[in-house]
N, C-alpha and C positions, 0 to 999 in steps of 0.2 A: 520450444523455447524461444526460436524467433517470433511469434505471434504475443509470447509475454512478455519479452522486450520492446517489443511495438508499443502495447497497453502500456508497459511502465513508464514510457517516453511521453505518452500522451499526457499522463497527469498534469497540475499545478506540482510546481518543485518541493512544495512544504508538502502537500500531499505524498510525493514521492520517498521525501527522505522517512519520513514518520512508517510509510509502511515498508520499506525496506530496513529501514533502522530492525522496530519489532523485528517483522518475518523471517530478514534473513541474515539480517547480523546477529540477532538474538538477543537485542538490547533491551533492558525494559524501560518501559515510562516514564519510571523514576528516575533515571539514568539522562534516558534523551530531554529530561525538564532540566534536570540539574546540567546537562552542558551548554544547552541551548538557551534558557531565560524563560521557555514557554510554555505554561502552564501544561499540567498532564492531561486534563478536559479538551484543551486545544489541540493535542496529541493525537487524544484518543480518537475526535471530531473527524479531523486531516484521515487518518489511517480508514475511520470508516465510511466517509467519501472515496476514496482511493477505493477500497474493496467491493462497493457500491459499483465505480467504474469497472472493473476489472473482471468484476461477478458478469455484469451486463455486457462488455467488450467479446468476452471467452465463452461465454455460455455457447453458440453454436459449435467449437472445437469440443467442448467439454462433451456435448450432446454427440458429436461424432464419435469418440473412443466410447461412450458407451449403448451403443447402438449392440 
């Protein structure tokens, strides 16, 4: 968990909120557009840069538990 707090940290902040909004608040797009102002495209963009990072960050952890 501390290695994906690390990764979360890292992000740009719009990136961050967008994929923790989705992932693990369980907000949807529609949701986080309508309180935010920002397009759901712009949403969707943020969250899969953010995963893109996080894929590439975790991938040696990931590779280790399934060893």
């Amino acid at each position: 968990m501390a290695e994906l707090t690390h990764a979360l940290d890292e992000l740009p902040q719009a990136q961050r909120d967008a994929f923790i909004g989705h992932e693990i608040d369980g907000r949807s797009f529609k949701d986080m557009a309508a309180a935010t102002g920002v397009p759901v495209n712009t949403l969707l963009a943020r969250k899969r840069y953010a995963v893109l990072h996080l894929r590439a960050r975790l991938q040696t952890i990931h590779d280790e538990f399934n060893l």
